[in-house]
N, C-alpha and C positions, 0 to 999 in steps of 0.2 A: 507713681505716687502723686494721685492727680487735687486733694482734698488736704489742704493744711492749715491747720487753727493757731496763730500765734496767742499765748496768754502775754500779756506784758504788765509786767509792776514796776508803777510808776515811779514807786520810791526806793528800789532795789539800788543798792549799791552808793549808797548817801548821795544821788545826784549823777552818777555815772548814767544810769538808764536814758537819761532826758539829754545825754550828750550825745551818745552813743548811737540809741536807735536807729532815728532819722535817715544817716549813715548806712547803719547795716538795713533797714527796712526799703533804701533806694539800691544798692548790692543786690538783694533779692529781687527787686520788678528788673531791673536788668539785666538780670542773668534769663527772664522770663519763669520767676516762681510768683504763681497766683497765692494767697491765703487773706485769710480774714485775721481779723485782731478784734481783741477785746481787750481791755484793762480791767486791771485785779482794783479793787476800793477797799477793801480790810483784808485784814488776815485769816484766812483760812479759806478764801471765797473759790481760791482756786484748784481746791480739791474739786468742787461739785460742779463747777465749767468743766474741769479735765473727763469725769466722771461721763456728766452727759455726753463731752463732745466724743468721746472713743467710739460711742455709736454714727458718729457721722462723718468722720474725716479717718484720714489715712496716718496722720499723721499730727499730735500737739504738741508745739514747739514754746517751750518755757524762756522767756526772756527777761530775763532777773538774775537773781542770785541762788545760791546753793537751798537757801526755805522757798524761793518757786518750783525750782527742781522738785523739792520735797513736795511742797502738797500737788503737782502736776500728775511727780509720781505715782502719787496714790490716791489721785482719781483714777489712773488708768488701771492702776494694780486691782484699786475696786472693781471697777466694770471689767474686767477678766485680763489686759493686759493685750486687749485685740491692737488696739492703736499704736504707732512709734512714739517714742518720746525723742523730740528735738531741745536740742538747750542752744539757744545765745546767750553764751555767759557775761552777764554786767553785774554782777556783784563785786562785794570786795572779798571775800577767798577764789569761790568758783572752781573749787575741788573736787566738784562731780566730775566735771572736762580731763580732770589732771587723769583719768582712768580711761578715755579714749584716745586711740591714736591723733597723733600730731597733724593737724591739719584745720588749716582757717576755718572759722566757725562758722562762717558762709558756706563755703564750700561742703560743709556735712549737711548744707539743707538744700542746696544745687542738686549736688550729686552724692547723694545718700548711698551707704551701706549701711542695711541694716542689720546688725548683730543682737541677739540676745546675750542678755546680763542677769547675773546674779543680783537679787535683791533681799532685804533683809525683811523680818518681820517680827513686830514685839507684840505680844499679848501680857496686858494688865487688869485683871479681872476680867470683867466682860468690853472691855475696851480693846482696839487693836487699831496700832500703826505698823505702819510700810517703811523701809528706809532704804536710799538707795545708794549711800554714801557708808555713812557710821552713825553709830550713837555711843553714848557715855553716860553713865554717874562720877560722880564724885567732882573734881578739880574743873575739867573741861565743861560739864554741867554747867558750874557755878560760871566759869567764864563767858558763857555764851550767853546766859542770863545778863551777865554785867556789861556784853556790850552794847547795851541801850543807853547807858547810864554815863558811855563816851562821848564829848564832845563833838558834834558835827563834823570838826575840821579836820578830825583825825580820819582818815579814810586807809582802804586796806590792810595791810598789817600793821600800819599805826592804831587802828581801832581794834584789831587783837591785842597788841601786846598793853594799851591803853587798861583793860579787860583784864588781861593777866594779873597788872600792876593791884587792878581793884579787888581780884580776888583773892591774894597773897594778903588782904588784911585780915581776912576771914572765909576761911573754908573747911567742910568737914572731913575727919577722918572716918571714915566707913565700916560698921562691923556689918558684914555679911555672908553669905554663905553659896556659895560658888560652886556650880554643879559642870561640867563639861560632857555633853555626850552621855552616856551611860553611867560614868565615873562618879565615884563615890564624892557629895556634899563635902567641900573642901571651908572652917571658918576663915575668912580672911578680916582684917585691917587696911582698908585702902584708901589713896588718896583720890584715885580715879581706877576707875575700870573701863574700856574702851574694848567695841566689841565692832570690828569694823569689816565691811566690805571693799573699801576702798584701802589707799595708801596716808592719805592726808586728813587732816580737818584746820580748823584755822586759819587757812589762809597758805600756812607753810608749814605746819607741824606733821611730819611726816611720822606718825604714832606706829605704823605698820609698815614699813618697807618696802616689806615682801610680799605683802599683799596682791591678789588677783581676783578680777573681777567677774571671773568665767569657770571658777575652779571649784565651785561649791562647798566651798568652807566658808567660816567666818575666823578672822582672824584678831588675835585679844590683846591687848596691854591691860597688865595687870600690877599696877604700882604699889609698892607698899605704905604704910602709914607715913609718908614722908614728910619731914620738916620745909620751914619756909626756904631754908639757904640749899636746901637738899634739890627743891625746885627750881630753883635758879638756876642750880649747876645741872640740872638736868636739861635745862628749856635748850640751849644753844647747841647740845647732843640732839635732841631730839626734832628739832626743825635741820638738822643736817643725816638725820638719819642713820646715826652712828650710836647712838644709842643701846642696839642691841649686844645684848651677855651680861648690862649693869646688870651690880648682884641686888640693887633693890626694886629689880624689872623682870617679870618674867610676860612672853610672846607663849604666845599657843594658837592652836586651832581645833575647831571644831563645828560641829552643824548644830548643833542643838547646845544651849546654854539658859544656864538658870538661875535667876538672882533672888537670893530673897533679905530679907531686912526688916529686922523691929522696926526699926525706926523708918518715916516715908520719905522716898528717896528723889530728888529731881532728876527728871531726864529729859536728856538732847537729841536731838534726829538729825542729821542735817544740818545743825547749828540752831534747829525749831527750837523750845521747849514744849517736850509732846507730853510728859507728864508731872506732874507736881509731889503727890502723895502717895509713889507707887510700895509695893512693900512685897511684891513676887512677879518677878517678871520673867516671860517665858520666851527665848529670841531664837529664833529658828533663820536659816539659810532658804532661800528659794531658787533654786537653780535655773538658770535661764528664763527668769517670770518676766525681765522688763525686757521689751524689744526698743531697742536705739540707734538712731540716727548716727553712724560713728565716721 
């Protein structure tokens, strides 16, 4: 793997990236890994670097947080998924990582195996994103919207649960209508609905457990209309992962799921917000689409 494009965002991880790099990008010349770098300047920019670059390197290594992963991902996913995706994670969750085996982050760009992964895919009218972690409506949505709106000084899971706090003053309960696989249109009431490839989102909310990232399902939380004290007592279950049999919680799986809603729904990717006013969305499993760096 002779051709590697580092993407780097500069403002990934409130400040972590600009400590951190330096560091891991001398790691790297020392190990003897050649790559080129570029930096991301707004957001979204690095869908269409990832995009172009799969045509010319081996390999493009996202250096940021869980939204570089994201739109890294799905430049590559656009241009067919020929390229590896590499992550040095400097954000503050960096959940994508929590789904590869345990091993220094350097070290998976040294001495790469590359596995293919399960990747997610939502279509909203003529719109489509890629996802290669989780997405949600409802609760989680709202919280990832609200963590811009936290203080600088909060960093990692202080700017989640900063985020939490701001959405417990307002957040919606969800009528929608909930298709799995072939299965009959089920109406629900939700606080969130959470349609994930991975185990985490957050930082440390481990939503799915049991989640696997090579097993061609997607795996759901599916909360009911829940109160604000109902969420509280939920959050401390569900960042330990014990969570699973609550009776206002139900876990499923499936390849193919359906959302739809009167009313327009916000949606999370990755911790992005990928859509604003969605009102039918159609989220399919990609089995082995993303090849990575593990």
């Amino acid at each position: 793997m002779s051709r590697r494009l580092v993407i780097l965002n500069p403002v990934a991880g409130r400040g972590r990236v600009r400590r951190e790099w330096p560091r891991m990008a001398e790691a790297l010349r020392a190990a003897g890994v050649g790559f080129d770098l570029v930096e991301t300047k707004a957001p979204g920019e690095a869908v269409d670097i990832a995009q172009r670059a799969a045509l010319e390197y081996d390999a493009v290594i996202a250096a940021g947080g869980d939204g570089t992963v994201h739109e890294v991902a799905n430049g590559l996913l656009r241009a067919g998924g020929g390229a590896a995706l590499g992550v040095l994670p400097l954000g503050s969750g960096d959940d994508f990582v929590k789904m590869l085996p345990a091993r220094d982050a350097v070290a998976r760009i040294v001495v790469p195996e590359v596995r293919a992964l399960d990747a997610g895919r939502i279509r909203a009218g003529d719109a489509e994103r890629f996802f290669a972690n989780g997405m949600d409506i409802g609760f989680g949505a709202h919280a990832s919207r609200n963590v811009r709106n936290v203080p600088a000084l909060f960093t990692g899971l202080g700017a989640y649960l900063g985020a939490l706090a701001l959405t417990l003053v307002r957040y919606p309960k969800l009528e929608v209508r909930l298709q799995l696989d072939g299965g009959a249109p089920v109406a629900q009431t939700t606080a969130m609905t959470a349609v994930m490839n991975g185990r985490a989102f957050g930082g440390s909310f481990h939503v799915c457990p049991e989640a696997r990232v090579d097993d061609g399902e997607l795996d759901l939380l599916i909360a009911d209309g829940v109160g604000r004290w109902e969420i509280l007592g939920l959050v401390p279950r569900i960042m330990r992962g014990t969570h699973v049999g609550h009776p206002r919680l139900r876990l499923a799986r499936a390849r193919r799921v359906l959302i739809e809603s009167e009313a327009p729904l916000l949606v999370e990717a990755d911790g992005e917000i990928v859509f604003e006013d969605a009102r039918r969305l159609e989220i399919e499993i990609l089995p082995g689409a993303l090849r990575v760096l593990a």
